[in-house]
Short mmCIF file of the C-alpha atoms (twelve columns), coordinates in Angstrom:
data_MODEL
# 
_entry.id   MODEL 
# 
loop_
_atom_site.group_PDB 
_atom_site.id 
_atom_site.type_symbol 
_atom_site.label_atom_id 
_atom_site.label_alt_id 
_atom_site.label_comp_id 
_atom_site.label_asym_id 
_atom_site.label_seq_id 
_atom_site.Cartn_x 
_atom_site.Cartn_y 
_atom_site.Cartn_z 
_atom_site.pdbx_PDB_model_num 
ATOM 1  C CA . UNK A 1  -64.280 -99.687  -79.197 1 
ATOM 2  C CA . UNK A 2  -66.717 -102.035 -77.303 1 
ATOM 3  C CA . UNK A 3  -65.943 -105.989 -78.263 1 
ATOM 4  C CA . UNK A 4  -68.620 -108.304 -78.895 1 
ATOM 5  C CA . UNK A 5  -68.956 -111.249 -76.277 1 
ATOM 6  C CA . UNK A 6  -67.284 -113.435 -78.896 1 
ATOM 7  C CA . UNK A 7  -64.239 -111.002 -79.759 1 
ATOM 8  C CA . UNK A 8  -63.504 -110.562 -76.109 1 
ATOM 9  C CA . UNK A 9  -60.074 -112.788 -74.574 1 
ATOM 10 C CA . UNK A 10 -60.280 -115.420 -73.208 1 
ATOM 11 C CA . UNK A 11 -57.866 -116.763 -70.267 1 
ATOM 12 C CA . UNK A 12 -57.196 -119.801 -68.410 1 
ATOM 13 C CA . UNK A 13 -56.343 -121.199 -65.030 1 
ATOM 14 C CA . UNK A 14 -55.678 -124.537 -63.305 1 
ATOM 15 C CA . UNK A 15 -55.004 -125.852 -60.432 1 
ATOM 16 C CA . UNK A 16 -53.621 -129.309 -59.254 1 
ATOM 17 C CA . UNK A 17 -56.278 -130.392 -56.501 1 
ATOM 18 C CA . UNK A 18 -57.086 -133.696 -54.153 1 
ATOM 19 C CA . UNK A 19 -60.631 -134.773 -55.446 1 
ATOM 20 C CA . UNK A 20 -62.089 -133.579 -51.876 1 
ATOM 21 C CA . UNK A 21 -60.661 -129.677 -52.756 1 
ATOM 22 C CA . UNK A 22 -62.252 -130.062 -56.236 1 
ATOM 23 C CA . UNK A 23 -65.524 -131.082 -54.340 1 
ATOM 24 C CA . UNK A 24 -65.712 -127.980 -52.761 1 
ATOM 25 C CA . UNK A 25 -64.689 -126.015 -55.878 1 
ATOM 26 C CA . UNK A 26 -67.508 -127.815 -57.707 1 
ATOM 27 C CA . UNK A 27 -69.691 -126.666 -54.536 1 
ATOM 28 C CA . UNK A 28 -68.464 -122.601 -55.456 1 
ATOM 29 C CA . UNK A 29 -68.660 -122.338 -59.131 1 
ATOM 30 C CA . UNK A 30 -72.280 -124.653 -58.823 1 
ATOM 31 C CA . UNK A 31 -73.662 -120.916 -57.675 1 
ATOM 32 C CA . UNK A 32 -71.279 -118.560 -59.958 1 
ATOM 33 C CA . UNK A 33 -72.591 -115.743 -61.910 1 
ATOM 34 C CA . UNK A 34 -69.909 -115.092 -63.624 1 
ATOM 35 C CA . UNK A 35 -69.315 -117.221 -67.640 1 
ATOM 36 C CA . UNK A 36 -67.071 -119.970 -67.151 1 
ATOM 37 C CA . UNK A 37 -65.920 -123.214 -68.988 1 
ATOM 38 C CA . UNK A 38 -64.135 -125.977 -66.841 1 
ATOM 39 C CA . UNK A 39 -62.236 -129.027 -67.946 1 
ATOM 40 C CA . UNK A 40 -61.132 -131.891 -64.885 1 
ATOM 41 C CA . UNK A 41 -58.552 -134.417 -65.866 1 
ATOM 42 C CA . UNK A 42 -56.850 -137.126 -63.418 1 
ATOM 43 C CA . UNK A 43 -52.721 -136.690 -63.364 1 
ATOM 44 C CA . UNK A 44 -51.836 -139.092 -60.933 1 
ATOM 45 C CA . UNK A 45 -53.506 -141.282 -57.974 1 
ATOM 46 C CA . UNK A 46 -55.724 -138.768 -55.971 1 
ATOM 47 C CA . UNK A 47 -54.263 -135.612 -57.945 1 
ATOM 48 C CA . UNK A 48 -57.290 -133.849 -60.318 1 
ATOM 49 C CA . UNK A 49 -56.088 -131.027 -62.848 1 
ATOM 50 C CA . UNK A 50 -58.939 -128.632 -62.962 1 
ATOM 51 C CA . UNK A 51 -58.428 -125.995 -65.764 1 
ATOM 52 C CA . UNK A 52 -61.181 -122.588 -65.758 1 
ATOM 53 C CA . UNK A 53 -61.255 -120.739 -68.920 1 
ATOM 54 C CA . UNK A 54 -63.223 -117.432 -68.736 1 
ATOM 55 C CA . UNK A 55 -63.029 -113.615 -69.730 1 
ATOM 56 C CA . UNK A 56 -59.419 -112.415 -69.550 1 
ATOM 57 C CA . UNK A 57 -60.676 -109.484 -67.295 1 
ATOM 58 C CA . UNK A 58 -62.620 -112.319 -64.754 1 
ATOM 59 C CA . UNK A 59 -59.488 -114.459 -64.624 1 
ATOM 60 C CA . UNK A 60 -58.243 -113.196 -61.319 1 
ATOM 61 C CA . UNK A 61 -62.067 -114.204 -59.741 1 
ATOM 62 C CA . UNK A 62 -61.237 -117.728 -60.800 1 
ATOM 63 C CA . UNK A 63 -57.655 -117.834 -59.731 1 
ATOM 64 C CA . UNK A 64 -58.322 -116.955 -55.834 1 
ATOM 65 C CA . UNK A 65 -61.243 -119.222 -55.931 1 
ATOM 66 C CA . UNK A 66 -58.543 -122.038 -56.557 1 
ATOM 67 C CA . UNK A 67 -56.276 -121.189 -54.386 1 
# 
């Protein structure tokens, strides 16, 4: 059975990050192909949250990219 875009599962990732490492993350997914949401929160002084939701089956693209 083939899923529509909307039926297909979703997965998340996130990464604590200095705000020069989510620079350069910013500077990757700027140029991705591949559907992605992102949320950024601040958790502590210098220390950015950044969470990627995408595809279940494109999660592991977005987990070595914020590694």
């Amino acid at each position: 059975m083939i899923q529509s875009k909307d039926e297909q599962k979703k997965a998340s990732v996130s990464a604590k990050v200095t705000p020069d490492r989510l620079r350069q993350i910013y500077d990757i997914l700027e140029d991705e192909q591949i559907p992605f949401e992102a949320v950024v929160k601040k958790v502590g002084r210098g220390i950015r949250e950044i969470t990627i939701v995408a595809d279940a089956n494109n999660i592991d693209h977005f987990k070595n990219m914020l590694v």
